[in-house]
DOVO-150921 format. One record per residue (C-alpha): x, y, z; residue number from 1; chain; residue in one letter. Coordinates in Angstrom, 3 decimals, padded with zeros to 6 digits. Layout:
N
<node x="X" y="Y" z="Z" i="NUM" ch="A" aa="A"/>
...
//
This chain:
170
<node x="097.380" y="109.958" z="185.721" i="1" ch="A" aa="X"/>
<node x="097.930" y="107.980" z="188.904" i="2" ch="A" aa="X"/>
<node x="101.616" y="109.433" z="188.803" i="3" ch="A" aa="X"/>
<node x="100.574" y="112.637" z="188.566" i="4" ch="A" aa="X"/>
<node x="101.815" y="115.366" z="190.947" i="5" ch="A" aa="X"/>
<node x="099.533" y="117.854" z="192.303" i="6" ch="A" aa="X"/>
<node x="102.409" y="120.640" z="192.801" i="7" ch="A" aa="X"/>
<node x="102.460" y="120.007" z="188.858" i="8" ch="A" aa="X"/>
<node x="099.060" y="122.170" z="188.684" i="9" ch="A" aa="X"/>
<node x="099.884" y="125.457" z="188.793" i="10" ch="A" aa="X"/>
<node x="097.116" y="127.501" z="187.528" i="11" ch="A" aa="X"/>
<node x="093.633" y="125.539" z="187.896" i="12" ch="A" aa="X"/>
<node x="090.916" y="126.706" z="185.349" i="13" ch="A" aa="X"/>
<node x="087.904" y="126.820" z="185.981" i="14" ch="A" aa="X"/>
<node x="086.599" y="126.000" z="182.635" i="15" ch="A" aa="X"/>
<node x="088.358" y="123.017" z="182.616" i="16" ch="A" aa="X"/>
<node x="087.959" y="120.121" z="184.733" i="17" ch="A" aa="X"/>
<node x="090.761" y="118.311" z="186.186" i="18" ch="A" aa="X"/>
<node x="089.815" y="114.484" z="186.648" i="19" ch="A" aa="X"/>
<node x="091.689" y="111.936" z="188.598" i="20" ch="A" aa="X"/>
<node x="092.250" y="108.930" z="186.244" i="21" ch="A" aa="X"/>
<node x="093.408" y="105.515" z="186.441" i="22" ch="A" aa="X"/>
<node x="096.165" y="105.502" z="183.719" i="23" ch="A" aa="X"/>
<node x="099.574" y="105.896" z="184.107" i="24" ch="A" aa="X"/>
<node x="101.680" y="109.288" z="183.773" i="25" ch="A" aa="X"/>
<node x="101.610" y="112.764" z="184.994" i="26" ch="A" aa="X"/>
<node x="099.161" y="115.219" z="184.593" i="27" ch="A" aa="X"/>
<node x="098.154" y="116.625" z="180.755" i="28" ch="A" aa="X"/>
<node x="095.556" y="118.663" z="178.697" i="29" ch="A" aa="X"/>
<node x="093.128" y="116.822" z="176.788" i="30" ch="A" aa="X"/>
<node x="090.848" y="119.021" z="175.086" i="31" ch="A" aa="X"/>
<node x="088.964" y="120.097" z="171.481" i="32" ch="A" aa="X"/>
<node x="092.099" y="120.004" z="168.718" i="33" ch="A" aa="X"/>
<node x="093.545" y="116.715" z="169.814" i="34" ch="A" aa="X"/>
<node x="093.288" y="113.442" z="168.351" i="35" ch="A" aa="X"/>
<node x="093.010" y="111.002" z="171.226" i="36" ch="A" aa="X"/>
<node x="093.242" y="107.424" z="170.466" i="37" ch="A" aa="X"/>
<node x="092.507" y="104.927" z="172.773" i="38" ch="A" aa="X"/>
<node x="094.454" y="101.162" z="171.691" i="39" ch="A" aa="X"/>
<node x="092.341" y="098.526" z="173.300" i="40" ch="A" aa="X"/>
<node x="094.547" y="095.811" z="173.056" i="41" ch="A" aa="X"/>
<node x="094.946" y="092.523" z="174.791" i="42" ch="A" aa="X"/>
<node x="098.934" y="091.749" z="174.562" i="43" ch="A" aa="X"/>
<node x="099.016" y="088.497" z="175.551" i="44" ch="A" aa="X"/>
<node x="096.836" y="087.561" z="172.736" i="45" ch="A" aa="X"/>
<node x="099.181" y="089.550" z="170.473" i="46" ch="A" aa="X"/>
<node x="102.448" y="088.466" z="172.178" i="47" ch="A" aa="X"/>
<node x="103.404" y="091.748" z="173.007" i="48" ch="A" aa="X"/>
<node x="104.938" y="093.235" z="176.209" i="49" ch="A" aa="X"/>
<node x="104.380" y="096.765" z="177.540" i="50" ch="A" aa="X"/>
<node x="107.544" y="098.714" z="176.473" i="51" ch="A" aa="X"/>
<node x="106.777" y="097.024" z="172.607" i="52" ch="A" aa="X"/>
<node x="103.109" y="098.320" z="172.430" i="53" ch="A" aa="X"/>
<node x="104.191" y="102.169" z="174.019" i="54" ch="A" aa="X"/>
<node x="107.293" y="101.953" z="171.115" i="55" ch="A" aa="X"/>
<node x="104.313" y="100.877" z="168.645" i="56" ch="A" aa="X"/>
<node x="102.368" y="103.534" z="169.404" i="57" ch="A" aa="X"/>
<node x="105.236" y="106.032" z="169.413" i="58" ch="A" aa="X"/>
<node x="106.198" y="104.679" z="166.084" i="59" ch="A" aa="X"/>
<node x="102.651" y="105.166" z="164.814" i="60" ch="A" aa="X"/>
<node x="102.708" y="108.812" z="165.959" i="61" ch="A" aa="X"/>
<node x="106.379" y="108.803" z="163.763" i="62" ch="A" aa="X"/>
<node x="104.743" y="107.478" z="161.248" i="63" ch="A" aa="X"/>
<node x="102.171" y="109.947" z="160.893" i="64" ch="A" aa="X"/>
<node x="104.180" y="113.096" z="161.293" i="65" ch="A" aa="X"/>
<node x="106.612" y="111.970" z="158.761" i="66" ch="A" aa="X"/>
<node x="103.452" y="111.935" z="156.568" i="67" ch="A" aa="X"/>
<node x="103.632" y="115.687" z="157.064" i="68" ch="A" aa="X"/>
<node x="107.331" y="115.639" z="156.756" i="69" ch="A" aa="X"/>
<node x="107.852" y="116.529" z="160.411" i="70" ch="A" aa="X"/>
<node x="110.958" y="114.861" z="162.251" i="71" ch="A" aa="X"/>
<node x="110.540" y="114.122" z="165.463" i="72" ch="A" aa="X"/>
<node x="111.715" y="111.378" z="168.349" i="73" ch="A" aa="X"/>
<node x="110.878" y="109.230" z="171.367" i="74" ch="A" aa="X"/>
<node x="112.824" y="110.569" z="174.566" i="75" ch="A" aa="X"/>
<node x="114.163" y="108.281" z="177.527" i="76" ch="A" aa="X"/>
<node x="112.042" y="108.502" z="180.286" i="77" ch="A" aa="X"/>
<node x="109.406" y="110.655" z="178.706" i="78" ch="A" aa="X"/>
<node x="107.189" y="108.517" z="177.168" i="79" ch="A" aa="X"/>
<node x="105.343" y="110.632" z="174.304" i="80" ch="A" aa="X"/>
<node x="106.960" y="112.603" z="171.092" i="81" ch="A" aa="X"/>
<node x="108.591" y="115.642" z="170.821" i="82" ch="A" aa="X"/>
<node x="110.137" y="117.530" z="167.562" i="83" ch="A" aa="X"/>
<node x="113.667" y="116.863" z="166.477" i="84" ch="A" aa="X"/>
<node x="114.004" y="120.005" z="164.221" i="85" ch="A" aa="X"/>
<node x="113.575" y="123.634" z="163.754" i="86" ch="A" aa="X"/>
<node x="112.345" y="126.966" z="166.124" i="87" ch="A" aa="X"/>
<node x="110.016" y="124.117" z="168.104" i="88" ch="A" aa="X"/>
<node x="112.695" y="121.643" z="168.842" i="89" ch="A" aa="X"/>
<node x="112.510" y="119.929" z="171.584" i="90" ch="A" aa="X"/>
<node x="108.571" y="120.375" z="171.906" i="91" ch="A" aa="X"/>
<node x="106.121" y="117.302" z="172.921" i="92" ch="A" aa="X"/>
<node x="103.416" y="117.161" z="170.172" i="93" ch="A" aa="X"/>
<node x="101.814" y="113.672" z="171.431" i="94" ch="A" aa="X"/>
<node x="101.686" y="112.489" z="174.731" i="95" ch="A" aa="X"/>
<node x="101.344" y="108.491" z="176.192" i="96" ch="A" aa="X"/>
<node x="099.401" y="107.631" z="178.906" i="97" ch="A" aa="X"/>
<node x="098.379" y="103.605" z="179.559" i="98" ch="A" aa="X"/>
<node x="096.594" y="101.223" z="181.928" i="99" ch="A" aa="X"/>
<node x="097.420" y="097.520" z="181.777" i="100" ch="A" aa="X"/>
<node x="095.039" y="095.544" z="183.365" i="101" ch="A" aa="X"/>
<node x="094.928" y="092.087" z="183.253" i="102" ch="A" aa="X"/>
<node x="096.951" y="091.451" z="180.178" i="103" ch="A" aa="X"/>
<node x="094.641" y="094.394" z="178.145" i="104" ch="A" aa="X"/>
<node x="095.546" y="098.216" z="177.599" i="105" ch="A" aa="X"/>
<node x="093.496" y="100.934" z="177.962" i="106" ch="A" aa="X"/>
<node x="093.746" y="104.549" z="177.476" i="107" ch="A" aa="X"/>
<node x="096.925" y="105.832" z="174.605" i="108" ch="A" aa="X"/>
<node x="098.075" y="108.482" z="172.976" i="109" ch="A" aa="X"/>
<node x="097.210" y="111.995" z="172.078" i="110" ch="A" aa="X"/>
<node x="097.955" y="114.199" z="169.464" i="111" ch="A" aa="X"/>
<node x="098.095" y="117.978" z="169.248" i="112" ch="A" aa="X"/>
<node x="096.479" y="118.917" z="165.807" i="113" ch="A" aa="X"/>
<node x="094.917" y="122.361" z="166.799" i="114" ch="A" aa="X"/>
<node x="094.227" y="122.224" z="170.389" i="115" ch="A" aa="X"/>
<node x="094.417" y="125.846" z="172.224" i="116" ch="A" aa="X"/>
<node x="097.825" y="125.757" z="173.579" i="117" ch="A" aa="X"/>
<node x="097.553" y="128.247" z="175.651" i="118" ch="A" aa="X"/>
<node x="095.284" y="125.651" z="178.427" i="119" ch="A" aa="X"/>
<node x="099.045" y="123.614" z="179.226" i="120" ch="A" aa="X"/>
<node x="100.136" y="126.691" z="180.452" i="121" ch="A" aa="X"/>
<node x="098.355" y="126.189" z="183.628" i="122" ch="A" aa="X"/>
<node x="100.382" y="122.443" z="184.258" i="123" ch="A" aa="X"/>
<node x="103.482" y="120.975" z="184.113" i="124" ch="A" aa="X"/>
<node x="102.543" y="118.683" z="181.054" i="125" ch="A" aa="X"/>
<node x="103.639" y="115.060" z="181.944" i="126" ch="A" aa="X"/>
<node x="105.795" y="116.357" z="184.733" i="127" ch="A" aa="X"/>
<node x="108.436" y="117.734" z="182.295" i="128" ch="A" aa="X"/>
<node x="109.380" y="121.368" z="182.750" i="129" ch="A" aa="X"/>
<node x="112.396" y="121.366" z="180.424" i="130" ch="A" aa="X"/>
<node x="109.933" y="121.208" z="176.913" i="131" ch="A" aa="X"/>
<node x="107.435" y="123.426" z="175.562" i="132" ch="A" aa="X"/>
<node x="103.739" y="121.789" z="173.594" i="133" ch="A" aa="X"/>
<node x="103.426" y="122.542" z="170.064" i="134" ch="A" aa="X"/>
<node x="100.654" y="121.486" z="167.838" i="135" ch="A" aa="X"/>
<node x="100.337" y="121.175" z="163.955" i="136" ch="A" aa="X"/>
<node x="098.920" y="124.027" z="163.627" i="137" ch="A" aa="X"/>
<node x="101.289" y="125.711" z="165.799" i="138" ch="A" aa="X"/>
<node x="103.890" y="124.038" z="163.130" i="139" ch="A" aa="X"/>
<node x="101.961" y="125.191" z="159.951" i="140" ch="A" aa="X"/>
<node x="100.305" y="122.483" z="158.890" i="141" ch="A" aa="X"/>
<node x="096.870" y="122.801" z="158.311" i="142" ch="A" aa="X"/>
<node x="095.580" y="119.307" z="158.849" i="143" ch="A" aa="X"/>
<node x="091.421" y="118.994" z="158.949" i="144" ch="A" aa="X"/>
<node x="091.115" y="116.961" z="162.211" i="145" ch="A" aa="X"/>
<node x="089.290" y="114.434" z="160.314" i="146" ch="A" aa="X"/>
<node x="092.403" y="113.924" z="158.174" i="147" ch="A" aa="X"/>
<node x="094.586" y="113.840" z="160.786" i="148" ch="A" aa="X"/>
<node x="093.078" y="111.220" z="162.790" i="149" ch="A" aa="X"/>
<node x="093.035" y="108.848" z="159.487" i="150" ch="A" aa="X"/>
<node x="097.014" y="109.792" z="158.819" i="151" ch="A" aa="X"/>
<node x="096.971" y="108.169" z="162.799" i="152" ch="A" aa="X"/>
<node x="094.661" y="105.530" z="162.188" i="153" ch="A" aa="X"/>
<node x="096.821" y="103.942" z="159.234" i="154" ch="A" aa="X"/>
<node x="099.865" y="104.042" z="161.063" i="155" ch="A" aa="X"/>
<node x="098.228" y="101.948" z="163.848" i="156" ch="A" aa="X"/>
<node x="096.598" y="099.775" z="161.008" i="157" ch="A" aa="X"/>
<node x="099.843" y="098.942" z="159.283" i="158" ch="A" aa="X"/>
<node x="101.495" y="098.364" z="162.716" i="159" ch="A" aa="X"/>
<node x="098.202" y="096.612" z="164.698" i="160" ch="A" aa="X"/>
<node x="096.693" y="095.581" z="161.589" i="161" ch="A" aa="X"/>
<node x="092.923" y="095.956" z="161.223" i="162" ch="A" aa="X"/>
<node x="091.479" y="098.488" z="163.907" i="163" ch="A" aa="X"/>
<node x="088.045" y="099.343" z="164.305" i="164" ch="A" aa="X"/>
<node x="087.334" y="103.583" z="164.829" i="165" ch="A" aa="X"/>
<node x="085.639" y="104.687" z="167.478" i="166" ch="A" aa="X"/>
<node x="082.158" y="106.045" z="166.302" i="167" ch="A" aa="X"/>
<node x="081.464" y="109.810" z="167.138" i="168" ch="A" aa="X"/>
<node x="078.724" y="110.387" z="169.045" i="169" ch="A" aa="X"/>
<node x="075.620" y="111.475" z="167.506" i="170" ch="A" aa="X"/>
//
């Protein structure tokens, strides 16, 4: 992200490309095991400010892990979710990352389903030391990642209303 800190790579891979982008935040993993949704939105159409759609989407990632009866909770000044209970406490499981441009968002939120965990070990993910990543998986629930992205998808539908899926390349 545009806020991201270059000290906050610590062990480039070279199987995995780091890219500059546009959207704001620190620097983070995005890789196969995530569901990555991307809310293209324009909020002054839909009457909403910035901090209501991030707390939207938060909510929708809520929403979704309570429908695997995980707890978990926003954080002050660390825009994403991390777990509220258990050996994994304290852990980021979905992490926020937006561009507003001329009244429209871009970019969102992912979600650790099954990702290899092992690739944030090379970054400071989001710029916050003090928290590990954990995953579903990592959490033990076995969620197809086809199932998991439509738990995600109905949480943004009931708070968005009607969305439209991106469709997978063929």
């Amino acid at each position: 992200g545009q806020a991201g800190d270059p000290a906050h790579l610590l062990a480039p891979d070279d199987a995995i490309p780091v890219v500059q982008i546009d959207r704001g935040g620190q620097i983070t993993y995005h890789g196969p095991g995530q569901v990555v949704a991307y809310l293209l939105l324009d909020l002054r159409r839909r009457h909403l400010m910035v901090r209501e759609l991030v707390h939207d989407i938060e909510q929708a990632v809520l929403d979704t892990l309570a429908a695997y009866n995980l707890a978990a909770e926003r954080k002050a000044g660390a825009p994403g979710i991390y777990l509220t209970d258990g050996p994994h406490r304290g852990a980021k499981i979905a992490a926020l990352g937006l561009k507003i441009r001329n009244g429209c968002s871009y970019h969102g939120v992912s979600l650790n389903v099954e990702p290899d965990l092992s690739h944030f070990g090379g970054i400071v993910p989001c710029g916050i030391q003090e928290h590990g990543v954990t995953s579903l998986v990592d959490l033990g629930v076995l969620a197809a990642m086809d199932e998991a992205d439509g738990a995600l998808h109905d949480s943004f539908r009931r708070l968005f209303g009607p969305t439209t899926p991106a469709t997978p390349p063929l």
